[in-house]
Backbone and ligand atoms as CSV (ligand in chain L), in Angstrom:
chain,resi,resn,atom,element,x,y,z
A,1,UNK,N,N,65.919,83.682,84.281
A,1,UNK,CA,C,66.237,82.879,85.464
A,1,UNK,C,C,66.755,81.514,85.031
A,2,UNK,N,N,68.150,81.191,85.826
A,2,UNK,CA,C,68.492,80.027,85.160
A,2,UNK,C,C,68.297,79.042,85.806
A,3,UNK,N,N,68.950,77.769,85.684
A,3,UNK,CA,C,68.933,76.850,86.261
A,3,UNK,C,C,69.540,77.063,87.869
A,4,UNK,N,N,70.282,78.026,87.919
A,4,UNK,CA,C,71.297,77.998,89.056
A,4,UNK,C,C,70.259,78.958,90.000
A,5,UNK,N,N,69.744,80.100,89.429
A,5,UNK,CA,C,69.039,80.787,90.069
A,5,UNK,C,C,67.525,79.725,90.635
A,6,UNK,N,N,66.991,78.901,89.926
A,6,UNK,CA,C,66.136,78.363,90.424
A,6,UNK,C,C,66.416,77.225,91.893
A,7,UNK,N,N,67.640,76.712,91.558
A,7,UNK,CA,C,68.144,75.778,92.505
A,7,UNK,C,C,68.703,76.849,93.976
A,8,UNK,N,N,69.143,78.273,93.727
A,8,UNK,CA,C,69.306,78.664,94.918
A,8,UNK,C,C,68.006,79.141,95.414
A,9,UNK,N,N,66.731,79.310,94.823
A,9,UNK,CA,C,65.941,79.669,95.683
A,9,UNK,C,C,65.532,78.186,96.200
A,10,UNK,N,N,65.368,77.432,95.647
A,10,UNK,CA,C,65.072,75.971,96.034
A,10,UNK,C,C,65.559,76.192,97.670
A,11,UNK,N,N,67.048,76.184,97.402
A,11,UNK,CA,C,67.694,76.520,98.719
A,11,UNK,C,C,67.165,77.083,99.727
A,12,UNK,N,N,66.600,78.380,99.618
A,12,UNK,CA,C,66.639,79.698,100.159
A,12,UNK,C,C,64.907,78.924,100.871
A,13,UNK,N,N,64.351,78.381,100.222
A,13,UNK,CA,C,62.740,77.897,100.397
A,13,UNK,C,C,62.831,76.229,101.271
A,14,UNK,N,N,64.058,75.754,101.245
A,14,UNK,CA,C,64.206,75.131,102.560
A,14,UNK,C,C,64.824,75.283,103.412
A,15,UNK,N,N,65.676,75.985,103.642
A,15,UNK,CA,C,66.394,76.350,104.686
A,15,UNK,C,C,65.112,77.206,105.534
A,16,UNK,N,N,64.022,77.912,104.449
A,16,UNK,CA,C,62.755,78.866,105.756
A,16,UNK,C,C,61.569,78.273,105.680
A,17,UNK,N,N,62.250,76.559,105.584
A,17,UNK,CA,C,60.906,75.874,105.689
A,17,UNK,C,C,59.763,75.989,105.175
A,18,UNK,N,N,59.960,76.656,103.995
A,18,UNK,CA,C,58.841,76.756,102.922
A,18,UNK,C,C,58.873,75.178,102.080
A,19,UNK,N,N,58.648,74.035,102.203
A,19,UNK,CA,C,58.867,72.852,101.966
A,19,UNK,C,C,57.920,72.448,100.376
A,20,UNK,N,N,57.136,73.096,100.422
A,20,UNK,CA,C,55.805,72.851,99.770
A,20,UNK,C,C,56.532,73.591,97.955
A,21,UNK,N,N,57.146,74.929,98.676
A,21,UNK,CA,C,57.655,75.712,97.473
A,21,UNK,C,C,58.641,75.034,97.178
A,22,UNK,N,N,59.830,74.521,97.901
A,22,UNK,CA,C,61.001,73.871,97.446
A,22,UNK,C,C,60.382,72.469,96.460
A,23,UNK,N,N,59.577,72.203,96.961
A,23,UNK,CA,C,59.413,70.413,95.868
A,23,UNK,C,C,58.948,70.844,94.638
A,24,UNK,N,N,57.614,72.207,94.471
A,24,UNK,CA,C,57.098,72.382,93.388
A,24,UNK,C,C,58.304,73.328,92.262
A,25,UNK,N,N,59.617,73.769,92.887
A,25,UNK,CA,C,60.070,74.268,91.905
A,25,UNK,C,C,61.329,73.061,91.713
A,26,UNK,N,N,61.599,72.131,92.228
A,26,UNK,CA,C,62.413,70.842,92.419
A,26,UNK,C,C,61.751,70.228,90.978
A,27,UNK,N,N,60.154,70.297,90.643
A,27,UNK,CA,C,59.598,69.900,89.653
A,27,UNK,C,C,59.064,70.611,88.820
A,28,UNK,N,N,59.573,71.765,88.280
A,28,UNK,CA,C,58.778,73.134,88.041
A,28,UNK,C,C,58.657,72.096,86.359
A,29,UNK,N,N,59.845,71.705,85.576
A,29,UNK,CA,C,59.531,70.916,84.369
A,29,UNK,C,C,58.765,70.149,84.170
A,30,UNK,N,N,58.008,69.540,84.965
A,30,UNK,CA,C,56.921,68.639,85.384
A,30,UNK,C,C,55.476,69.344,85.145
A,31,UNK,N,N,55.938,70.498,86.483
A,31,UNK,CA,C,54.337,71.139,86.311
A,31,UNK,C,C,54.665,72.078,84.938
A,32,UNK,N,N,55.063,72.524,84.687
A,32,UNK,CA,C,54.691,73.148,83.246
A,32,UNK,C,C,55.474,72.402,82.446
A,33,UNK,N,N,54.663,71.766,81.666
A,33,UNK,CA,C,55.304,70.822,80.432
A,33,UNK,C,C,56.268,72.157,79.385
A,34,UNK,N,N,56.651,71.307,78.653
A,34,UNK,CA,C,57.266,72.166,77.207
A,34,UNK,C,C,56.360,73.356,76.616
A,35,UNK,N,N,55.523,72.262,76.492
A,35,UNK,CA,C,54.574,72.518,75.352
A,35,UNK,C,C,53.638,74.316,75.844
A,36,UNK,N,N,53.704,74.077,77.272
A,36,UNK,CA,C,53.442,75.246,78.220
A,36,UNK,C,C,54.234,76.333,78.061
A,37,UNK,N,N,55.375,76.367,78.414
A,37,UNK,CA,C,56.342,77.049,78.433
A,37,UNK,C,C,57.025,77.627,77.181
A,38,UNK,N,N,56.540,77.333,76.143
A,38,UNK,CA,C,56.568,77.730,74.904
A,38,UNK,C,C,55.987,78.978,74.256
A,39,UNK,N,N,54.317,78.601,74.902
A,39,UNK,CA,C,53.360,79.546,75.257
A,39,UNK,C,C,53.454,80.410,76.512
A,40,UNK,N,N,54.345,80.501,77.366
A,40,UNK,CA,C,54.718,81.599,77.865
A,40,UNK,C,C,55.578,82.510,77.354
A,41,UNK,N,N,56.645,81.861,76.729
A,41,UNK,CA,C,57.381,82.769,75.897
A,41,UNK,C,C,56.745,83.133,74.979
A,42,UNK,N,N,55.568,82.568,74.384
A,42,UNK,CA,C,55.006,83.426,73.557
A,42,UNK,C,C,54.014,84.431,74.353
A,43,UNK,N,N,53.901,84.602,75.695
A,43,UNK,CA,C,52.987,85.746,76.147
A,43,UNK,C,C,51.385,85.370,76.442
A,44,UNK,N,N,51.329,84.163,76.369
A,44,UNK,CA,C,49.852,83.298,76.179
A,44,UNK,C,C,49.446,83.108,77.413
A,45,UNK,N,N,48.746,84.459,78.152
A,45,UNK,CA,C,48.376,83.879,79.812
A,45,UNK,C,C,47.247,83.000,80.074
A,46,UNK,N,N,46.596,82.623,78.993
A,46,UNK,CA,C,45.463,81.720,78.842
A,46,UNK,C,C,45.977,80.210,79.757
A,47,UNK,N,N,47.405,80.392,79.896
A,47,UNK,CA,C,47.590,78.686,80.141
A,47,UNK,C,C,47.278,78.800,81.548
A,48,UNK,N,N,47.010,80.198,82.528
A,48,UNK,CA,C,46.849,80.252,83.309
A,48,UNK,C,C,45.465,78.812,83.707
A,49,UNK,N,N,44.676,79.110,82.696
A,49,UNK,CA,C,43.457,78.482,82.815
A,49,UNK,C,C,43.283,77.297,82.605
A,50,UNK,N,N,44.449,76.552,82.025
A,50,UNK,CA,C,45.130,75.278,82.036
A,50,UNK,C,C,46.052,74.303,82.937
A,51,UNK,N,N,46.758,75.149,83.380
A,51,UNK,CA,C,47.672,74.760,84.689
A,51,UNK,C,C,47.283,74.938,86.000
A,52,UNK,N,N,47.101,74.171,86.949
A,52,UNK,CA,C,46.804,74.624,88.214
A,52,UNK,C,C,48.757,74.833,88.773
A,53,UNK,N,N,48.145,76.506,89.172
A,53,UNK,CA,C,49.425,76.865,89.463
A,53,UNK,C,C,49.516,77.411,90.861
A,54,UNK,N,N,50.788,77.550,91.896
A,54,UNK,CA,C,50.226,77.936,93.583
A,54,UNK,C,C,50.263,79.304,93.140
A,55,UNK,N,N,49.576,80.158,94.149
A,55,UNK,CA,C,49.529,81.811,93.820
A,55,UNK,C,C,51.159,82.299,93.689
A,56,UNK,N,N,51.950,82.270,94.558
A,56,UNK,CA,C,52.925,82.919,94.463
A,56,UNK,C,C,53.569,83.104,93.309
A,57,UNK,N,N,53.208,81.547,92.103
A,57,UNK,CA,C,53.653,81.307,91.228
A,57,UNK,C,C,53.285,82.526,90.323
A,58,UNK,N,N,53.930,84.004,90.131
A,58,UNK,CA,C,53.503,84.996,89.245
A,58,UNK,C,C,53.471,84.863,87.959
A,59,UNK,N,N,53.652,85.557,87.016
A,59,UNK,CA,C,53.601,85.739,85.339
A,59,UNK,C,C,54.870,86.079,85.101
A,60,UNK,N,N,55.728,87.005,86.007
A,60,UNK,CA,C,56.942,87.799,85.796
A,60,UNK,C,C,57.561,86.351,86.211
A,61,UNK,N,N,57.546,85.942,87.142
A,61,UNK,CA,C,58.029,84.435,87.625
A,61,UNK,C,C,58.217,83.454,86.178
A,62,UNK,N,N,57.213,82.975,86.022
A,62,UNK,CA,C,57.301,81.735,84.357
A,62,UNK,C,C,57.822,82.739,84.054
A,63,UNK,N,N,58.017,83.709,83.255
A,63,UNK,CA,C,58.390,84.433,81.530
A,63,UNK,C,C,59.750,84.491,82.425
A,64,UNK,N,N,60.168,84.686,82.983
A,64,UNK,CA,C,61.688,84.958,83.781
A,64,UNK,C,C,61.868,83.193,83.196
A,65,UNK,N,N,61.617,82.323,83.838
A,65,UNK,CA,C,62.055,81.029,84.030
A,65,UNK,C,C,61.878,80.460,82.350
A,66,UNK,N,N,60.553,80.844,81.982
A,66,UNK,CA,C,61.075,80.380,80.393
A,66,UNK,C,C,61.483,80.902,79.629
A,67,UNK,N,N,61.612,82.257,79.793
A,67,UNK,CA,C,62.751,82.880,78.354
A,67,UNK,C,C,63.852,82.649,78.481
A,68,UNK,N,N,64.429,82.341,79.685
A,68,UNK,CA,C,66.077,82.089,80.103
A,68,UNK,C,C,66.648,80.669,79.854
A,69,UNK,N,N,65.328,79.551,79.578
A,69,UNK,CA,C,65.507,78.449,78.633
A,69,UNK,C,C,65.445,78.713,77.408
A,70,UNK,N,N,64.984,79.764,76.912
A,70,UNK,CA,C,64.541,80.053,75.246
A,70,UNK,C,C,66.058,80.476,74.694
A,71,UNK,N,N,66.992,81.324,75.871
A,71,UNK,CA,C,68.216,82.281,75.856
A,71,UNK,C,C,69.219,80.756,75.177
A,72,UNK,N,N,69.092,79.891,76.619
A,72,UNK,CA,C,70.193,78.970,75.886
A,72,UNK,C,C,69.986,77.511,74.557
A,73,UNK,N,N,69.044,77.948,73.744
A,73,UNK,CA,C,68.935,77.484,72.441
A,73,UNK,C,C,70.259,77.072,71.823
A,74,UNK,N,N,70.955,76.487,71.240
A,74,UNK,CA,C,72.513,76.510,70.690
A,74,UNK,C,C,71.983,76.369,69.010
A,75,UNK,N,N,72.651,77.405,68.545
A,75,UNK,CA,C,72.637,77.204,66.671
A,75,UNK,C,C,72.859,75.779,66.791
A,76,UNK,N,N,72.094,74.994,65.491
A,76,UNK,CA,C,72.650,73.972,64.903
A,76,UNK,C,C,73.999,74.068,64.275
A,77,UNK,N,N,74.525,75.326,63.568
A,77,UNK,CA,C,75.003,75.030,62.953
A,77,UNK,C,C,76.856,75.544,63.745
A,78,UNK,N,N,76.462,76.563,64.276
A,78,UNK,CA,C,78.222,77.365,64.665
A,78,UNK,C,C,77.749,76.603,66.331
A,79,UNK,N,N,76.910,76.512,66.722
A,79,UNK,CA,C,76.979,75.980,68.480
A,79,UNK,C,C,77.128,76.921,69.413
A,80,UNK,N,N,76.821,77.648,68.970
A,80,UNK,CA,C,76.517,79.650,70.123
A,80,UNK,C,C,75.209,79.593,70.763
A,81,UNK,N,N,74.941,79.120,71.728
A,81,UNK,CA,C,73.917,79.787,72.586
A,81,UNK,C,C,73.748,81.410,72.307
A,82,UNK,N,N,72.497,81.038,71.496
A,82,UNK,CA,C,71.444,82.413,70.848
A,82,UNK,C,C,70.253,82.902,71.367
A,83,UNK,N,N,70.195,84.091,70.899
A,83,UNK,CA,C,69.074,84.444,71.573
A,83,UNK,C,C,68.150,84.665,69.849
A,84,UNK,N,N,68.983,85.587,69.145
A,84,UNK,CA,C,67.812,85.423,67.881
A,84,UNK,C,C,67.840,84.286,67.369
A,85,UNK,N,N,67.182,83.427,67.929
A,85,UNK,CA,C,67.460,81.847,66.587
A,85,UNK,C,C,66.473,81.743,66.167
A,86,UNK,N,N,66.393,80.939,65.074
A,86,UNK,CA,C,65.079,80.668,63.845
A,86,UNK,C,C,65.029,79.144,63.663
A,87,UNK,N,N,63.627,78.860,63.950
A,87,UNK,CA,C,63.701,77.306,63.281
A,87,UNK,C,C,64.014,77.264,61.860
A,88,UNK,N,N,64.510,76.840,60.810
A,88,UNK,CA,C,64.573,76.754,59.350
A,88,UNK,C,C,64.584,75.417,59.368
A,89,UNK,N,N,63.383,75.034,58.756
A,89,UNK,CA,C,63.510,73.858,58.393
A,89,UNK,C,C,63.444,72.562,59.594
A,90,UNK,N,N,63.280,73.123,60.573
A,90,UNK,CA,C,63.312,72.371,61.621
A,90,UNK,C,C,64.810,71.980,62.613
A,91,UNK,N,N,65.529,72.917,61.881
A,91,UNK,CA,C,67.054,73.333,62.533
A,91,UNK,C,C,67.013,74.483,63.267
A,92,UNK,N,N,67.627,74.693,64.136
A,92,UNK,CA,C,67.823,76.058,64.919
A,92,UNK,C,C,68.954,76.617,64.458
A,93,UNK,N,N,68.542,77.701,64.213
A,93,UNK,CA,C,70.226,78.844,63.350
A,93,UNK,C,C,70.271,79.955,64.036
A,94,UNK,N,N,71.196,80.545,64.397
A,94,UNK,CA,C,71.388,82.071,65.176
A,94,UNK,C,C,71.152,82.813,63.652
A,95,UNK,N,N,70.904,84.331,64.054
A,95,UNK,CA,C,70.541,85.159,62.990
A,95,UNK,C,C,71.940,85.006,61.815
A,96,UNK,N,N,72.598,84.744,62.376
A,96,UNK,CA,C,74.412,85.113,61.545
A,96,UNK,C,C,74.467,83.689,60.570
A,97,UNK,N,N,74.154,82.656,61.358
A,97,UNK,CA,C,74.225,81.317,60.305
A,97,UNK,C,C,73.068,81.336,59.040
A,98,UNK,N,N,71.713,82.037,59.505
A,98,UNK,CA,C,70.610,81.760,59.198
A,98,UNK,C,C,71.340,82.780,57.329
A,99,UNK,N,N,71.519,83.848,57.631
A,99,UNK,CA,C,71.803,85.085,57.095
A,99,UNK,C,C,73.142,84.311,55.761
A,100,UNK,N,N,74.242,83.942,56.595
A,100,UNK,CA,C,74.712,83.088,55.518
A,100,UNK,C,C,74.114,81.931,54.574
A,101,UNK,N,N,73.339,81.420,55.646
A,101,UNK,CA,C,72.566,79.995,54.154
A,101,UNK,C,C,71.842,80.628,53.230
A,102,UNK,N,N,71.371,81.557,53.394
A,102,UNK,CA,C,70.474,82.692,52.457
A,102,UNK,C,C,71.437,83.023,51.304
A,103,UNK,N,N,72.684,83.510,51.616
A,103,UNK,CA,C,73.720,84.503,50.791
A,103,UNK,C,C,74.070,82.799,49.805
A,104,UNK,N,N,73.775,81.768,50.250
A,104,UNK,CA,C,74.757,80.148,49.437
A,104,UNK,C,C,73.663,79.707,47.963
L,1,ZN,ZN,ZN,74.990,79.996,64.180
């Protein structure tokens, strides 16, 4: 789920006067920090027990919303929005850059 998909339900949740849902996903980066959402992509439902979250807010919901931030990562090095990337070193590399610094 991207940015665009989150902003049309935004939409879709004021136009039916759901007001309450439109502000909390207006701030969804807020209520789940980084550091959260990290641990969803890693599968960690424990943060459940950390975050006060509204019910509707599902599991399929976050892992939709944070893997689709995880999707647009950009290599450090070629600038491709990746999906296999690797920290090395504290750089982000798609599998193809990573694979060449290895072969140097
Ligand atoms: Zn690359």
């Amino acid at each position: 789920m991207g940015k665009k998909e989150i902003e049309e339900m935004i939409l879709k949740c004021q136009r039916s006067g759901a007001l309450d849902k439109a502000r909390w996903l207006q701030t969804i980066d807020q209520k789940v920090p980084p550091s959260f959402k990290k641990r969803i992509q890693d599968n960690d439902k424990s943060i459940y027990r950390e975050l006060i979250l509204p019910t509707w807010v599902t599991w399929d919901f976050l892992r939709d919303w944070a893997l689709d931030d995880a999707e647009q990562v950009k290599c450090n090095a070629c600038g491709q929005v990746t999906e296999g990337f690797t920290n090395y070193k504290s750089i982000t590399l798609c599998t193809e850059c990573l694979e060449n610094l290895r072969k140097m």
